[in-house]
C-alpha positions in Angstrom: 65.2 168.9 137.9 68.5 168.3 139.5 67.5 169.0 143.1 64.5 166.4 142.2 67.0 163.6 140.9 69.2 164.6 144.2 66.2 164.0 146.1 65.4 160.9 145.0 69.6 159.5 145.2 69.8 160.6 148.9 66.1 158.5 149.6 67.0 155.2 147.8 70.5 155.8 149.9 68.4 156.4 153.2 65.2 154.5 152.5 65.7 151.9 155.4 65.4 155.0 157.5 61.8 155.7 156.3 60.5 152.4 155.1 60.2 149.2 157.3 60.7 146.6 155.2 59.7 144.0 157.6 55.7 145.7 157.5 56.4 146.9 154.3 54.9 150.1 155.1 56.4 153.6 155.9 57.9 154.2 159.4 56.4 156.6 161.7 57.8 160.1 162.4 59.0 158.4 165.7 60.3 155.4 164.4 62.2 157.8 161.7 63.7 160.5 163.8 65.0 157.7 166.2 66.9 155.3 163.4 67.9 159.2 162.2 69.6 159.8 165.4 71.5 156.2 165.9 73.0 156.3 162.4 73.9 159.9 163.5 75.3 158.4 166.7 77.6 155.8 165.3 78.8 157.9 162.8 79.3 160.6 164.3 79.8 160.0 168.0 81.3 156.2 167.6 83.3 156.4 164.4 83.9 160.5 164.7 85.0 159.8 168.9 87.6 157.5 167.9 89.1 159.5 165.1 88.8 162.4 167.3 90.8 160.3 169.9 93.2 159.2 167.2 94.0 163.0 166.2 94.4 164.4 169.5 97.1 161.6 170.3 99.3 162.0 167.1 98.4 166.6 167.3 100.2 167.7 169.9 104.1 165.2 169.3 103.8 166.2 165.7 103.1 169.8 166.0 105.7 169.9 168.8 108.2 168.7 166.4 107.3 170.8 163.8 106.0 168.5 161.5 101.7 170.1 161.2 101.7 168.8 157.1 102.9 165.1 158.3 99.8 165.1 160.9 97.7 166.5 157.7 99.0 163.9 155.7 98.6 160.8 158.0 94.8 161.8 158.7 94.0 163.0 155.0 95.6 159.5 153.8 93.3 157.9 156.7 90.5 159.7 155.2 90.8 159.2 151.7 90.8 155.7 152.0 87.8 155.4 154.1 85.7 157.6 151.4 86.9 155.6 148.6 86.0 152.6 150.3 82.9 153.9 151.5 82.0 155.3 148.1 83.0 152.7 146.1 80.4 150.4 145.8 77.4 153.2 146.1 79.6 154.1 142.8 79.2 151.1 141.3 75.5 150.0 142.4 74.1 153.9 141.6 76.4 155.4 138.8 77.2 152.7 136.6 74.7 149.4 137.1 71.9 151.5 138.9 68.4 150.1 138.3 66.9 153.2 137.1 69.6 154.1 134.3 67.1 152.9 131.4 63.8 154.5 133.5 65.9 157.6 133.3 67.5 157.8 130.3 63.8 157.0 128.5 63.0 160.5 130.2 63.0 163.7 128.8 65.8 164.6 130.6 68.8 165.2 129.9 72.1 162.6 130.3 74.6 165.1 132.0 71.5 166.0 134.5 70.9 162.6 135.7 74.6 161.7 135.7 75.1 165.2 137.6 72.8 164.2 140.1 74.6 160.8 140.6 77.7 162.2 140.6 76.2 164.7 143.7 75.0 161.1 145.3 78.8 159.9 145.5 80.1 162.8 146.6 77.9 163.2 149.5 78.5 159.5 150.4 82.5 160.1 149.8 82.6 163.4 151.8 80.2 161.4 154.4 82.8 158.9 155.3 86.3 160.9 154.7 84.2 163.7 156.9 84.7 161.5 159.6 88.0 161.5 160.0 89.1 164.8 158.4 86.6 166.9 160.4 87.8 165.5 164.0 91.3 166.2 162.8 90.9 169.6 161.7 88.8 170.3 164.8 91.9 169.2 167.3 94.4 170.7 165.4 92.4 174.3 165.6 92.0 173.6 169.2 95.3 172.1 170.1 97.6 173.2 167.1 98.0 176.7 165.4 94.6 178.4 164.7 95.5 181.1 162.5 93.6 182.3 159.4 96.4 180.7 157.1 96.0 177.2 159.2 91.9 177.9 158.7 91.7 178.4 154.6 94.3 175.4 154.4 91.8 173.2 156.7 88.4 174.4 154.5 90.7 173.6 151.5 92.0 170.2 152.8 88.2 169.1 153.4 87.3 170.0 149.7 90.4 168.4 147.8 90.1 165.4 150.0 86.4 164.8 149.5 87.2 165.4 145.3 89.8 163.1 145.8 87.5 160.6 147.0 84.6 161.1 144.4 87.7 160.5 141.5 88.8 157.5 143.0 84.8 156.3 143.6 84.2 156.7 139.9 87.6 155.1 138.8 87.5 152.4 141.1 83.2 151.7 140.6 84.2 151.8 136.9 86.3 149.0 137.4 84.0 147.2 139.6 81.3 147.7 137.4 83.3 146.4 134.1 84.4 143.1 135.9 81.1 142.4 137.6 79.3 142.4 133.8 81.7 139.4 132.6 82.1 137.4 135.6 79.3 135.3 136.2 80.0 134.3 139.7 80.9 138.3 140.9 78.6 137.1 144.6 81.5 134.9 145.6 84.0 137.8 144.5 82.8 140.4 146.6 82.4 138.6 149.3 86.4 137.8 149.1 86.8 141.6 148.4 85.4 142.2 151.5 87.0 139.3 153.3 90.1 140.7 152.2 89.1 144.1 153.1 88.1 142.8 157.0 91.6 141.0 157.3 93.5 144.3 155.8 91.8 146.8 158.4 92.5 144.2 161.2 95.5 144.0 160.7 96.1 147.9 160.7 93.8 147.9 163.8 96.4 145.7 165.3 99.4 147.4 164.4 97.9 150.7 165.3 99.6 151.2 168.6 102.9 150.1 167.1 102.6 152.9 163.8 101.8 155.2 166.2 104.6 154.9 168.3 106.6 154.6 165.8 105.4 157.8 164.1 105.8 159.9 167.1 109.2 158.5 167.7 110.6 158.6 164.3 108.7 161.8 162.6 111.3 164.1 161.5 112.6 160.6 159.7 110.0 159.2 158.2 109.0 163.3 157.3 112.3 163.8 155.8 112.1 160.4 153.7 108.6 161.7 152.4 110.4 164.6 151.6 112.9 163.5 149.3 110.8 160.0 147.7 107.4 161.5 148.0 107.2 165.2 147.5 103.7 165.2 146.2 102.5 163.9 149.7 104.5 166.9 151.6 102.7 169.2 149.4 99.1 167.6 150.4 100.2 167.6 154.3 101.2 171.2 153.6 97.9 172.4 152.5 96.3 172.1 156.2 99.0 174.7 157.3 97.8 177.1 154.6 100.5 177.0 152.2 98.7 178.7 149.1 101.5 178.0 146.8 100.5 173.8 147.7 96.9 174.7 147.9 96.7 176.4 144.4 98.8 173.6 143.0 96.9 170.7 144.8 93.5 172.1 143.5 94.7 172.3 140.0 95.7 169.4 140.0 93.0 167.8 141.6 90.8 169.9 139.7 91.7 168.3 136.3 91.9 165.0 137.2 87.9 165.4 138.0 87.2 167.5 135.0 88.9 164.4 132.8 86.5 162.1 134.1 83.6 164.4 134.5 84.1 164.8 130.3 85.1 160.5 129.9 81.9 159.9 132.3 79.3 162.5 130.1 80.4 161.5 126.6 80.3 157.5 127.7 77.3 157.7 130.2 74.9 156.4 128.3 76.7 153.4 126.9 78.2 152.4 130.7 74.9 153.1 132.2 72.9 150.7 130.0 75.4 148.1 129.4 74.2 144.8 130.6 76.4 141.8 132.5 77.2 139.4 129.7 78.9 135.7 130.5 81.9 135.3 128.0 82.2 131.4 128.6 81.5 128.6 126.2 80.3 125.2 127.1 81.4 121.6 124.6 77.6 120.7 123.7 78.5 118.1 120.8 78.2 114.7 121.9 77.4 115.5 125.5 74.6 113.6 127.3 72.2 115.5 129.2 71.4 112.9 132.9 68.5 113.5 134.3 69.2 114.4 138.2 67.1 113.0 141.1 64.8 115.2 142.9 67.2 115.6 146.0 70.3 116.0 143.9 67.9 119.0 142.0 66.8 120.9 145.2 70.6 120.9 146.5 71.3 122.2 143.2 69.1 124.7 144.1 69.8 125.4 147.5 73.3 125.8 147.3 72.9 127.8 144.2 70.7 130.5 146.5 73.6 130.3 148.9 76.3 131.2 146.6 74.9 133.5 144.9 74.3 136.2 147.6 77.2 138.0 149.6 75.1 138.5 152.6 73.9 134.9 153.0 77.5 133.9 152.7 79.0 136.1 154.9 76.3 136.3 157.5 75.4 132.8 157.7 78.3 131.2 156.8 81.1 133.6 157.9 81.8 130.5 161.0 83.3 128.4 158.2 86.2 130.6 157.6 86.6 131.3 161.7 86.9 127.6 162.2 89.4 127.0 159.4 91.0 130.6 161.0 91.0 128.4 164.0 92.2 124.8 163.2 95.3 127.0 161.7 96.1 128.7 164.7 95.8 126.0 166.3 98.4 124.0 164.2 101.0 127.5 164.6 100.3 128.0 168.5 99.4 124.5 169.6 102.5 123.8 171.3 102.0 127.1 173.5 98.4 126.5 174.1 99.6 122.8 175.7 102.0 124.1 177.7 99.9 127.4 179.4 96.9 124.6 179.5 99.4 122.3 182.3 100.4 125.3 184.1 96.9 125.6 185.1 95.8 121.8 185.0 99.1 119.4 185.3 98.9 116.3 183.8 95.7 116.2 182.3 95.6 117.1 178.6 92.0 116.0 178.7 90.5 119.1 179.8 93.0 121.1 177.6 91.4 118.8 174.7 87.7 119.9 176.0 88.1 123.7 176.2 89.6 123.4 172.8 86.7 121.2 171.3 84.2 123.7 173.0 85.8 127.2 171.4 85.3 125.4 167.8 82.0 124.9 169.1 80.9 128.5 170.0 82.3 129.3 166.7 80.3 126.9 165.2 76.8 128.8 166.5 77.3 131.5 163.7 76.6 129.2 160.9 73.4 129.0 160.7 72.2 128.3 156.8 69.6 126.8 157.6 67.3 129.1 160.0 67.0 131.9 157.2 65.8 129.7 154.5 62.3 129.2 154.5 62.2 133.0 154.5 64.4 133.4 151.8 62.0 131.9 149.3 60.0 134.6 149.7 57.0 135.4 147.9 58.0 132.2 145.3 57.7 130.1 148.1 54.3 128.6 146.6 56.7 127.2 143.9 57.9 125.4 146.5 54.6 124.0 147.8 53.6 122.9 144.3 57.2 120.9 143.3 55.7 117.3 143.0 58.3 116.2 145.6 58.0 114.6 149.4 58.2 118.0 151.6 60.9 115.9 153.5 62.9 115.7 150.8 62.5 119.8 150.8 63.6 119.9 154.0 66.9 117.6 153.9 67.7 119.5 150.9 67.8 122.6 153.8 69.8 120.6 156.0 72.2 118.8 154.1 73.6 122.2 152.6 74.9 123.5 156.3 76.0 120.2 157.1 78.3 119.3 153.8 79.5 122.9 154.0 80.4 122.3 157.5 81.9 119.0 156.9 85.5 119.8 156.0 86.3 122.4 158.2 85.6 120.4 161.1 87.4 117.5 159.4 90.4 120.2 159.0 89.2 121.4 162.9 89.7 118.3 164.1 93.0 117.5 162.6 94.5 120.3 163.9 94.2 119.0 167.3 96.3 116.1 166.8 99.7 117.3 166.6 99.6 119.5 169.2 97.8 117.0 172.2 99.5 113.8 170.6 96.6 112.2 169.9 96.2 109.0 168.7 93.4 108.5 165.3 90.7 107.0 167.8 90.6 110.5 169.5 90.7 112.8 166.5 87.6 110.7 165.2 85.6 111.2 168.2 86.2 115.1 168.7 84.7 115.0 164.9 82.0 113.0 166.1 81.1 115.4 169.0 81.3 118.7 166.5 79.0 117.1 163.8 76.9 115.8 166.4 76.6 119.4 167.6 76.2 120.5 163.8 72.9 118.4 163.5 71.7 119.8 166.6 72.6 123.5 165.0 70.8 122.6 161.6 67.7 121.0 163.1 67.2 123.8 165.6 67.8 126.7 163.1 65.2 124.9 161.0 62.1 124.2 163.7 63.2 127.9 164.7 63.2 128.9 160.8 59.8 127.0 160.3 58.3 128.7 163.4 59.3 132.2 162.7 59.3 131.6 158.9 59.3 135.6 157.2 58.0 135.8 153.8 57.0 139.2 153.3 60.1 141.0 152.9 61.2 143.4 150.5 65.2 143.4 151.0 67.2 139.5 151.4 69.4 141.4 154.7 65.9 141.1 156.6 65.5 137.1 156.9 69.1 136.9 157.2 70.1 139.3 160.1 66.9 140.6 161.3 64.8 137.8 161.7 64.1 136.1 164.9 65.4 132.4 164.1 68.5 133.4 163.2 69.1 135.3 166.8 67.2 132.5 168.5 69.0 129.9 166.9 72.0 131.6 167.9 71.2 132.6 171.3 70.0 128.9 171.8 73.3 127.6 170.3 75.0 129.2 172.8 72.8 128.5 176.0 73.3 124.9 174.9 76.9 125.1 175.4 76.9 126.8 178.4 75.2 124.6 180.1 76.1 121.5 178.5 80.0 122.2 177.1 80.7 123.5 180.6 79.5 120.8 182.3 81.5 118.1 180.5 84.7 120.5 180.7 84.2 120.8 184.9 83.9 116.6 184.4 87.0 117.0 182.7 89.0 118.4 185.3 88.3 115.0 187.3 87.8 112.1 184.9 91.3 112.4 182.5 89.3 110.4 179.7 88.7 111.6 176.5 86.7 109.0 175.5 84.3 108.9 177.9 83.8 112.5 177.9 83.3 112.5 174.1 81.1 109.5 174.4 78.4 111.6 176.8 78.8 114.7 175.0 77.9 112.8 171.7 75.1 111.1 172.9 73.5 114.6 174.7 73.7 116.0 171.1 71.8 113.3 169.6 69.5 112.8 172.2 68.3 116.5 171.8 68.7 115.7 168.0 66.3 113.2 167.9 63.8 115.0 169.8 64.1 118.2 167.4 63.6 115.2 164.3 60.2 113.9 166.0 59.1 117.4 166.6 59.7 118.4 163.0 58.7 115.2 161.6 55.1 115.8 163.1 55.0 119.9 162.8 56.7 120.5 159.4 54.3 119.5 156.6 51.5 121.1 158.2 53.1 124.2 158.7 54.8 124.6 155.1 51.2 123.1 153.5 49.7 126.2 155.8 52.2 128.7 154.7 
């Protein structure tokens, strides 16, 4: 029974690999072995080649000094926080708030079986993503370290307590997750700022990689004697890759118990976590309040930003260019000054063109939000509710397009701002550098919904394929961009000659109308038959 429950863990994990939910049918044997062999790729050659890089350049200086548990310790730390993070939310979307805990438990099986057989899901997702980083650096430091028997049971050893590691964390931290995520009733926008946060924190590191390194290298017997005498608990974890089997015994006891304490909290509480159900603790004044009755645009905004909000990855796919261009207009604000100056090196005397380039970058970032293309298709199969609502269909549809163009509506307010501190411009220009970015934004919206109408997706079984694997969203895109090629880089090569803002602003604003209007006509005569024929 528990190699059956395993079973079916690893396929729910894995069933994008068999099941094409665009056909909604199973994948061939072809189909399977090749989407088999890229995950295996990137995990293992991508991911595994650059941690395998990463070990070999930190090996060698550390083991020349001496120092073999610091490498240990700097990879294993590397590697536990991948795992956890990895493993974290599988935790929390198959242990605690899976789908199947009531099917389950209403089986005559067992509750330490099925949790067992959860529990063997998260480890194998854990040991998955620490593997990738623990293996490469055990494999370098065999190769280009000491390869003795000791250095051999202290690498097996190290691979086992950190992949425990990771499943105690998983089911600590997923516990966690799970508990806020039944009392908050908008937990969509919350993980999306989790993993916002996450994004900007592994940045960060990415960027300051070179810099730790060095300063690793440079300053090990330091920062090793430091560990040494603050953190002794972390010598004895680098130490267990040497093969000290005082550390390792020590470690794994430790270790140990910490998993057998939550193995025995998780089995006597499993079956109250794993059907407990999200409840909102919020009340709201109904005495004396007076209920308005909302017009039938104001209700399908309601509606259509509601949808919007309330999924991560239509947030952070579609509207991930909102943050970017605020990103931007602060940057801009910090460096603006430096940008100015670099900008007359190049052209003298002509702030114009620096004012163009500028207004075109927000522009390309402005191409990846694209609300609207997806969401036709995201109705899915209740998009005859739609049909029947006894509302104009162009009221439908400027419900769609007012959503991208209000969300976008402040940034480039913000966007625009930024640019007038640094270029001393005067309020005229600010406007019209507005004016040419929502101008633009129309063009976006309209196009991402003729595309959206044309390659409209309603048989899905999983929300990720309309929003990233659908072809409107890549045309729209891939158009977006073509369209500023050709245009944007025009009117910045006019730049360079005519130092006029205005006039520049003028023809770009009027080209993005222009190819407005005609997307308007074309949906004003295409759209109702095509949504009445859907």
């Amino acid at each position: 029974m528990l190699s059956l429950l395993f079973k079916k863990q690893m396929s729910e994990i894995f069933r994008s690999y068999f099941y094409d939910y665009r056909k909604n049918k199973p994948r061939s044997k072809t189909s399977t072995i090749l989407w088999i062999l890229l995950f295996v790729f990137l995990l293992g050659g991508l991911f595994g080649g650059m941690f395998l890089s990463l070990s070999y350049s930190l090996c060698q200086p550390l083991v020349s000094q001496g120092l073999d548990w610091l490498y240990f310790l700097f990879m294993g730390m590397i590697a536990i926080l991948l795992g956890s993070f990895g493993g974290v939310f599988n935790t929390y979307s198959s242990l605690y708030l899976a789908k199947d805990n009531d099917l389950l438990l209403s089986m005559p099986i067992p509750p330490k079986t099925i949790l067992l057989s959860k529990l063997l899901g998260v480890y194998f997702i854990g040991l998955m993503y620490s593997g990738v980083v623990i293996v490469p650096s055990i494999i370098i430091y065999l190769i280009f370290g000491n390869c003795t028997i000791n250095s051999i049971i202290g690498c097996i050893f190290l691979l086992l307590i950190v992949s425990l590691v990771v499943l105690s964390l998983c089911c600590g931290l997923g516990y966690v997750v799970a508990k806020i995520s039944s009392k908050l009733k908008f937990k969509s926008i919350l993980a999306v700022i989790a993993l916002l946060a996450f994004m900007a924190v592994y940045y960060l590191i990415a960027f300051k990689a070179e810099v730790i390194f060095a300063e690793l290298i440079s300053n090990g017997s330091v920062i090793a004697e430091a560990i040494k005498t603050y953190g002794y608990p972390f010598y004895m974890f680098g130490e267990i890759g040497v093969g000290n089997y005082l550390f390792i015994f020590i470690e794994s006891v430790i270790v140990g118990g910490i998993f057998l304490s939550i193995w025995f909290i998780l089995k006597h509480s499993f079956i109250k976590v794993a059907t407990t159900k999200a409840s909102y603790s919020y009340k709201r004044q109904t005495k004396g309040y007076v209920y308005k009755a909302k017009s039938e645009l104001s209700g399908l905004l309601n509606k259509e930003f509601g949808k919007f909000v309330s999924s991560p990855n239509y947030m952070l796919n579609c509207g991930i260019g909102l943050l970017f261009l605020v990103i931007a207009g602060v940057m801009l604000f910090i460096k603006g000054d430096f940008l100015v100056e670099a900008f007359n090196q190049i052209v003298p005397n002509n702030l114009t063109f620096a004012q163009m380039i500028i207004t075109v970058t927000f522009l390309f970032i402005l191409t990846m939000v694209d609300i609207v293309a997806p969401s036709f298709s995201l109705e899915g199969n209740k998009f005859y509710i739609l049909k029947t609502l006894p509302v104009k269909k162009e009221k439908i549809i400027l419900a769609k397009l007012l959503v991208q163009l209000i969300l976008c509506s402040v940034p480039l307010l913000f966007v625009s701002t930024s640019l007038l501190i640094p270029f001393s411009l005067n309020v005229i220009d600010v406007i019209f550098a507005f004016l040419i970015m929502c101008s633009f934004e129309l063009f976006m919206a309209l196009l991402g919904l003729v595309l959206g109408l044309k390659y409209v997706n309603l048989n899905w079984m999983n929300e990720i394929i309309p929003i990233k694997q659908s072809a409107c969203v890549g045309l729209t895109l891939l158009f977006g961009v073509l369209y500023i090629v050709v245009i944007g880089s025009s009117l910045v090569g006019l730049s360079y000659f005519v130092n006029n803002y205005l006039i520049i602003s003028c023809i770009f604003i009027i080209n993005n109308l222009l190819f407005s209007g005609l997307l308007y006509l074309l949906i004003k005569k295409k759209a109702d038959k095509i949504i009445e024929g859907l």
